[in-house]
LOLO-162974 format. One record per residue: x, y, z of N, C-alpha, C in turn; residue number from 1; residue in three letters. Coordinates in steps of 0.05 Angstrom, whole numbers, plus 5000, padded with zeros to 4 digits. Layout:
LOLO-162974
SITE    n.u    n.v    n.w   ca.u   ca.v   ca.w    c.u    c.v    c.w    nr   rest
SITE      X      Y      Z      X      Y      Z      X      Y      Z   NUM    ALA
...
end
This chain:
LOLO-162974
SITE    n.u    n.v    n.w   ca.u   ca.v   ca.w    c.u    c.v    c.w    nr   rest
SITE   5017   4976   5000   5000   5000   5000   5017   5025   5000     1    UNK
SITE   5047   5020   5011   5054   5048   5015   5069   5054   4992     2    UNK
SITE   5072   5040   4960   5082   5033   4940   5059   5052   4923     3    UNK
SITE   5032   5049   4927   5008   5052   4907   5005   5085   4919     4    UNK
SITE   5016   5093   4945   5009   5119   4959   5024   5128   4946     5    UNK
SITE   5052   5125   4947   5075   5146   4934   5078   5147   4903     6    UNK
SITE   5075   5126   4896   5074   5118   4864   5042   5105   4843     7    UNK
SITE   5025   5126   4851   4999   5110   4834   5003   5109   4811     8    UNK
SITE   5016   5131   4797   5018   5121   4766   5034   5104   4759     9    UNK
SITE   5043   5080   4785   5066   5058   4770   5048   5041   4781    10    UNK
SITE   5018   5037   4787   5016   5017   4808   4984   5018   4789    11    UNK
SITE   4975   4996   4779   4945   4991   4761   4928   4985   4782    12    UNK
SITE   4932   4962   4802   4909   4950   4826   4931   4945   4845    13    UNK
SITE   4917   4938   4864   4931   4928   4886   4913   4911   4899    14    UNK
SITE   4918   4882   4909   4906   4856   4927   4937   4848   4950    15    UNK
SITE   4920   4862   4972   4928   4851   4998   4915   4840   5014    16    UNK
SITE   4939   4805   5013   4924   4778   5021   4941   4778   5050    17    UNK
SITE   4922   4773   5077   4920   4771   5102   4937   4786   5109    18    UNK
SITE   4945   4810   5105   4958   4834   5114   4949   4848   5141    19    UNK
SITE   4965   4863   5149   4954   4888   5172   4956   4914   5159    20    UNK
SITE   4949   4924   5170   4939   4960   5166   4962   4973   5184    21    UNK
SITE   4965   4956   5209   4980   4973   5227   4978   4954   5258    22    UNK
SITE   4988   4961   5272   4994   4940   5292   4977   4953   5311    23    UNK
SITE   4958   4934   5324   4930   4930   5338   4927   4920   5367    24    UNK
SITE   4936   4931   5382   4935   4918   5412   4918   4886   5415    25    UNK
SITE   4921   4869   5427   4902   4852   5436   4881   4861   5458    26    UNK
SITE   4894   4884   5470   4879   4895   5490   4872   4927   5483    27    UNK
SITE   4858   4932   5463   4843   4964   5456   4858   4989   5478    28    UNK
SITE   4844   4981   5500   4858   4997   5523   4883   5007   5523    29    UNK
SITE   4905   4988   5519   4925   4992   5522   4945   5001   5495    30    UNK
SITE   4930   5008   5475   4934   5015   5440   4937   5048   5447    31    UNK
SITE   4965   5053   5442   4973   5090   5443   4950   5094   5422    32    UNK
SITE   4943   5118   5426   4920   5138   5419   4929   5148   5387    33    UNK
SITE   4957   5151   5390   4972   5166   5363   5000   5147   5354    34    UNK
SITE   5002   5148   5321   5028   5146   5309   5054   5161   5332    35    UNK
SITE   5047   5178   5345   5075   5195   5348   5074   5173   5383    36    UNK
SITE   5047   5173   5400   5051   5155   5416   5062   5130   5417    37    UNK
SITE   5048   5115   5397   5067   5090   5391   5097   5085   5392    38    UNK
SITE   5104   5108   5367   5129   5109   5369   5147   5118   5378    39    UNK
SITE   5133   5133   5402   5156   5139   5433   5153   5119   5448    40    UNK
SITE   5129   5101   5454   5132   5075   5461   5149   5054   5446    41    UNK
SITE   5156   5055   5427   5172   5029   5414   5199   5034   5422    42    UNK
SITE   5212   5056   5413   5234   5069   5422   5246   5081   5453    43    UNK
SITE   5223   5072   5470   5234   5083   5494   5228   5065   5511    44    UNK
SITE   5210   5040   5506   5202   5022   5522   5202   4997   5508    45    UNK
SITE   5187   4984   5483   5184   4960   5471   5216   4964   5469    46    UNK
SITE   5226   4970   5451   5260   4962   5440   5278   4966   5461    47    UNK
SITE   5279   4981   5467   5306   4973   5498   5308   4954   5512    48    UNK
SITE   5276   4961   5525   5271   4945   5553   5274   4916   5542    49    UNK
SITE   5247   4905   5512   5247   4876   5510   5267   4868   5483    50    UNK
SITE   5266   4885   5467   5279   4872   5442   5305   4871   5450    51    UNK
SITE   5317   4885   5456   5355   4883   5473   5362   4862   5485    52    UNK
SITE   5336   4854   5497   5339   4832   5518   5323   4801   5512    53    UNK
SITE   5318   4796   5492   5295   4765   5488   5313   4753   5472    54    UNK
SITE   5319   4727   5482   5338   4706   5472   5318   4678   5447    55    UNK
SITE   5330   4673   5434   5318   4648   5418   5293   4640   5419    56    UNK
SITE   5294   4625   5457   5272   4606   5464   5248   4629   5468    57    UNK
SITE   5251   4646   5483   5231   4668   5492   5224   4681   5466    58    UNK
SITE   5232   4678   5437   5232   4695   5409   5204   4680   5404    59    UNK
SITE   5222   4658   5398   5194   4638   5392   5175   4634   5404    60    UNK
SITE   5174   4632   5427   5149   4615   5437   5126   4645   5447    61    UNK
SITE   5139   4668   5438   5120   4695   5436   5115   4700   5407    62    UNK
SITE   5116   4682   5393   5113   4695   5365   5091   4677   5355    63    UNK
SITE   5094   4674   5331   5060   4665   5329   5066   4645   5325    64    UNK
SITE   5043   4631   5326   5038   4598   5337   5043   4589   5308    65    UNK
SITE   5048   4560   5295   5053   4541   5278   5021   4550   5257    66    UNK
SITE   4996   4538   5278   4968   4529   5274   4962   4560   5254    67    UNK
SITE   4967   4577   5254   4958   4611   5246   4952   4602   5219    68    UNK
SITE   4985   4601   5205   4996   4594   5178   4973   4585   5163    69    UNK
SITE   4972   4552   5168   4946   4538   5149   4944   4522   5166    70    UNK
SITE   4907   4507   5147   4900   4485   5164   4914   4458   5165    71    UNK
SITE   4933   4447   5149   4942   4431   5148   4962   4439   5167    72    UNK
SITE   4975   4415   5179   4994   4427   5202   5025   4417   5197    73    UNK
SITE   5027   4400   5173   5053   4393   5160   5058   4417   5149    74    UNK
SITE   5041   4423   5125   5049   4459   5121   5048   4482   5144    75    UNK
SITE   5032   4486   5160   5033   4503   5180   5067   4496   5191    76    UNK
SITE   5071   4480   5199   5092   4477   5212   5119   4487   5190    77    UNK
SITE   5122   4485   5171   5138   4485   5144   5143   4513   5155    78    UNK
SITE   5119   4530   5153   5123   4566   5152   5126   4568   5177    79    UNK
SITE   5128   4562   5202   5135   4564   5230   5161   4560   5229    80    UNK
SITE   5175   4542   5217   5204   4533   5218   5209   4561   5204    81    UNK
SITE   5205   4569   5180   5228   4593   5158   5213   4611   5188    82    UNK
SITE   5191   4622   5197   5194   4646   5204   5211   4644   5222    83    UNK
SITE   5217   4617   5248   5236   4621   5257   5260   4628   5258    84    UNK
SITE   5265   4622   5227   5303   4618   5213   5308   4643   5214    85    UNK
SITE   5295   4665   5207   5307   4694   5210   5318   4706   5240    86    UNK
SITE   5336   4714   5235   5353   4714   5255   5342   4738   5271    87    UNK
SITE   5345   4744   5300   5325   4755   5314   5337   4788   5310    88    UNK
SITE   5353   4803   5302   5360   4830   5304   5340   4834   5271    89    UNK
SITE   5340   4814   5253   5317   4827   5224   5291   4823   5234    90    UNK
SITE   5285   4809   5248   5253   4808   5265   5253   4834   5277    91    UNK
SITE   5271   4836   5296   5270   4860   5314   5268   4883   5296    92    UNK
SITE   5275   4883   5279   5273   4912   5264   5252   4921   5253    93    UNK
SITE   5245   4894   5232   5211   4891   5222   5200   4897   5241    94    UNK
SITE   5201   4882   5264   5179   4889   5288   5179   4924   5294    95    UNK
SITE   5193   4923   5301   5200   4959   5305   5186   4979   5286    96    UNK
SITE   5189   4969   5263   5177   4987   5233   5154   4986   5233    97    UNK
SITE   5142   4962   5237   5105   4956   5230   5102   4965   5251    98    UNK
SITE   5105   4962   5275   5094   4976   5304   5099   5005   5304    99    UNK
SITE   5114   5016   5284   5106   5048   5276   5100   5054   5255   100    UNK
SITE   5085   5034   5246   5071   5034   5215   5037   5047   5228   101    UNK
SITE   5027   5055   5209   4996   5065   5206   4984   5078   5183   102    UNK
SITE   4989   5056   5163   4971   5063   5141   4948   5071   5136   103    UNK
SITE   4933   5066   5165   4906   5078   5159   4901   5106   5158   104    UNK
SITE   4921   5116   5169   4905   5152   5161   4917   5168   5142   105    UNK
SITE   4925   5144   5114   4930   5157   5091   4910   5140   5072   106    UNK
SITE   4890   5126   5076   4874   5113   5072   4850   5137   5046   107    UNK
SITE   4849   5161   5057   4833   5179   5037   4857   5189   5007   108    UNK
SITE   4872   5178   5018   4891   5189   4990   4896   5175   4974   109    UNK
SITE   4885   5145   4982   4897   5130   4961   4873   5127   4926   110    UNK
SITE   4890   5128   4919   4878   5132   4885   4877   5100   4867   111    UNK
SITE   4887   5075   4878   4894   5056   4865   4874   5032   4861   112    UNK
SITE   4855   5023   4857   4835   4997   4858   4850   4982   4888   113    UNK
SITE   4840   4972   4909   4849   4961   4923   4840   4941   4940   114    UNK
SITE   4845   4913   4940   4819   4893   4944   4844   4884   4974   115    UNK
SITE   4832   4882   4995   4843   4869   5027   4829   4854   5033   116    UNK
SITE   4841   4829   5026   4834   4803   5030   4840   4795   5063   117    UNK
SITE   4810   4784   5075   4832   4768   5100   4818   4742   5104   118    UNK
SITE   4839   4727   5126   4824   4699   5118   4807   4706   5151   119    UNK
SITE   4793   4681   5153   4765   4679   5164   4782   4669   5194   120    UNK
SITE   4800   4645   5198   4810   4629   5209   4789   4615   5223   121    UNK
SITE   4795   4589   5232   4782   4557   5235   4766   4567   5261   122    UNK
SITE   4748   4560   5280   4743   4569   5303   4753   4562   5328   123    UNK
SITE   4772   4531   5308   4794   4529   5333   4806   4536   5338   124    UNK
SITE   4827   4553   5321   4843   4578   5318   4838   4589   5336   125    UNK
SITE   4812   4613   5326   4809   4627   5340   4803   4631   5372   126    UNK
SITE   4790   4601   5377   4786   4599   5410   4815   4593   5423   127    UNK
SITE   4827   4593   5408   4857   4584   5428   4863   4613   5442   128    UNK
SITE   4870   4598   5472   4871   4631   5480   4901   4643   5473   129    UNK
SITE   4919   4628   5463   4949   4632   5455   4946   4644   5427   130    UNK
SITE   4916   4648   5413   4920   4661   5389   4895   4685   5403   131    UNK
SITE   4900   4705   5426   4883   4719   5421   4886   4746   5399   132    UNK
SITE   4911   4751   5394   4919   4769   5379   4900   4770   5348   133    UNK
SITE   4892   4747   5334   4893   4748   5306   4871   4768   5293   134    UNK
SITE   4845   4758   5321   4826   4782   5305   4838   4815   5307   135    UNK
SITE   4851   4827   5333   4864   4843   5326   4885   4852   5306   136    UNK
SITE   4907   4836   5294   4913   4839   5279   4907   4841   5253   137    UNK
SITE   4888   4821   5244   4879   4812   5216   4854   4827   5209   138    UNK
SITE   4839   4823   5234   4806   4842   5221   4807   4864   5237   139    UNK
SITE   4813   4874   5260   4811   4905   5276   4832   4921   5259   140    UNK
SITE   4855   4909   5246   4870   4923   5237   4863   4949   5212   141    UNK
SITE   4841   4937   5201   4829   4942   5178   4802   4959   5179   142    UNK
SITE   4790   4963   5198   4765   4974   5211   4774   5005   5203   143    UNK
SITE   4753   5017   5190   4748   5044   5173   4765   5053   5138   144    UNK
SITE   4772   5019   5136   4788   5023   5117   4769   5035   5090   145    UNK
SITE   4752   5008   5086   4724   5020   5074   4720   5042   5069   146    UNK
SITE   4698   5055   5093   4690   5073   5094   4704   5103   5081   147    UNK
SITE   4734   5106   5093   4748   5120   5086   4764   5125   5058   148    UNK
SITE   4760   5100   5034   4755   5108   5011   4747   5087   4992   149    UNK
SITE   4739   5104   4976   4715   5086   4949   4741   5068   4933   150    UNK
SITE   4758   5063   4934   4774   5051   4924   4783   5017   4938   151    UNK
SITE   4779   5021   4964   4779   4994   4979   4753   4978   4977   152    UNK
SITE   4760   4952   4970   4741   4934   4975   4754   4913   4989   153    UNK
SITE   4734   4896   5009   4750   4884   5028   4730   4856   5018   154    UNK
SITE   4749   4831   5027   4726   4809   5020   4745   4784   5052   155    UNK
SITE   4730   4770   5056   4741   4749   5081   4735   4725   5062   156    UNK
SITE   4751   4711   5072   4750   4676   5057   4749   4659   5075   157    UNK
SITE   4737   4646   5080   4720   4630   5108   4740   4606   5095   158    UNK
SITE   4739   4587   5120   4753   4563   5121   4782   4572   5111   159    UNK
SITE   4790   4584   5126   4821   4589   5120   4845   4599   5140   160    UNK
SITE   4869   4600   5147   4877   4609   5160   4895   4640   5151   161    UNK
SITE   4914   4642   5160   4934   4666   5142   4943   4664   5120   162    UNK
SITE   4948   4637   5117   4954   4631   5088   4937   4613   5074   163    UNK
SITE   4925   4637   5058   4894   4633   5043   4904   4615   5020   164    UNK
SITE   4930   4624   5008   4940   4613   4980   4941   4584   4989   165    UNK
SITE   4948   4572   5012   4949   4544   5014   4924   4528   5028   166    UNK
SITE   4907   4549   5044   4876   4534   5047   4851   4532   5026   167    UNK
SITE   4860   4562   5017   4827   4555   4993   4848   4579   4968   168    UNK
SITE   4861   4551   4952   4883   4569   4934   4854   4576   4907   169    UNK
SITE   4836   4555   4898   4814   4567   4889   4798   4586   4891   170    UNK
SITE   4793   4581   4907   4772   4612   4919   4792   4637   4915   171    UNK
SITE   4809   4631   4936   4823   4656   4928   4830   4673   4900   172    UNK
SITE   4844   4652   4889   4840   4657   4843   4823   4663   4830   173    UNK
SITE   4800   4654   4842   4773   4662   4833   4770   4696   4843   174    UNK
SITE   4767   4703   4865   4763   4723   4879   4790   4744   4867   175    UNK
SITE   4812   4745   4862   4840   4758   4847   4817   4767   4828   176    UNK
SITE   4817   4751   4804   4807   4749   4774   4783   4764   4768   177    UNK
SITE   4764   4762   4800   4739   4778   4789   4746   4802   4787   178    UNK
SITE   4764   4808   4816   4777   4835   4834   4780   4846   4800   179    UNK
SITE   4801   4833   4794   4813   4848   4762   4796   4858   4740   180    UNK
SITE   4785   4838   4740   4756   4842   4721   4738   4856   4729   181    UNK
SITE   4738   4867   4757   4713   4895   4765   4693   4888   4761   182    UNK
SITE   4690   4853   4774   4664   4844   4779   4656   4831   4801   183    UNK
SITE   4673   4840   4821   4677   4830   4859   4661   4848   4862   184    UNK
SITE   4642   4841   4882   4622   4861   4898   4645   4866   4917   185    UNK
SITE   4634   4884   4936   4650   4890   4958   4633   4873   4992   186    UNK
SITE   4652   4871   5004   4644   4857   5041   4626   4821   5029   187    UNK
SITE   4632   4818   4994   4620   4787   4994   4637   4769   5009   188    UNK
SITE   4614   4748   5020   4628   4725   5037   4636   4709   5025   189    UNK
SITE   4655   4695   5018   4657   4667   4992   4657   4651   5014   190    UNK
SITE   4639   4627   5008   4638   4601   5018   4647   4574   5008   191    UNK
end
């Protein structure tokens, strides 16, 4: 998105599959109020205090669970292993960047066709209390995206986890192709 903001005349459509908007508290309450709050919190508290200090075992077993990925759990596990392989100072940094990311309040400027796909996830997923994060990240992340311009259309793909291309790689192709063809309704449910 921040590709189609700075550059629309290089950019025809844009489809973002199980993305964030911007990083979403699990607990509302405790979500800085502002971009500039956040990011005196990341820098003066999240990165010193914990990223300076979290070793291997403590990396992983705070990061997201295997089950997220897909429903199959030989693949799920596949993308749990690479996310672990990156070494924890390029996590730390990503982490740092998206937690002062907030694409949403350039959301009226954007000029590009733009379809934000997210997946639905299983309901076992979601009842795990070790995944309470996902609806915040995946669907709160995205809340006024809509509204705030005629160019977003958002669609959910039920029976799926984060990685839609490996739970419902149909549906999904189907839903791309209409997107392209400017014959996707917008907020449809595919079943």
């Amino acid at each position: 998105m921040r590709l189609a903001l700075d550059y629309p005349e290089l950019v025809g459509s844009m489809v973002i599959i199980s993305g964030m908007a911007k990083y979403t508290a699990n607990y509302p309450s405790y979500e800085p109020a502002s971009l500039q709050q956040r990011i005196n919190y990341i820098e003066k508290v999240l990165a010193p205090r914990w990223f300076k200090t979290v070793d291997k075992a403590t990396w992983d077993n705070g990061n997201f669970r295997a089950e997220i990925f897909a429903q199959d759990s030989t693949k799920a596990m596949k993308y749990w292993e690479q996310m672990s392989s990156v070494p924890i100072p390029v996590m730390v940094r990503y982490l740092c960047e998206f937690y002062c990311t907030d694409i949403s309040i350039e959301y009226e400027n954007l000029s590009v066709p733009t379809l934000i796909i997210v997946p639905d996830f299983t309901e076992e997923t979601l009842t795990n209390p070790s995944n309470n994060y996902l609806t915040s990240f995946f669907h709160s992340s995205w809340l006024g995206a809509k509204p705030a311009s005629d160019e977003i259309q958002m669609i959910t793909v039920t029976d799926t986890n984060a990685f839609i291309m490996e739970d419902q790689p149909e549906k999904l192709q189907k839903i791309i192709n209409e997107f392209l063809a400017g014959s996707l309704k917008p907020y449809d449910l595919i079943r």
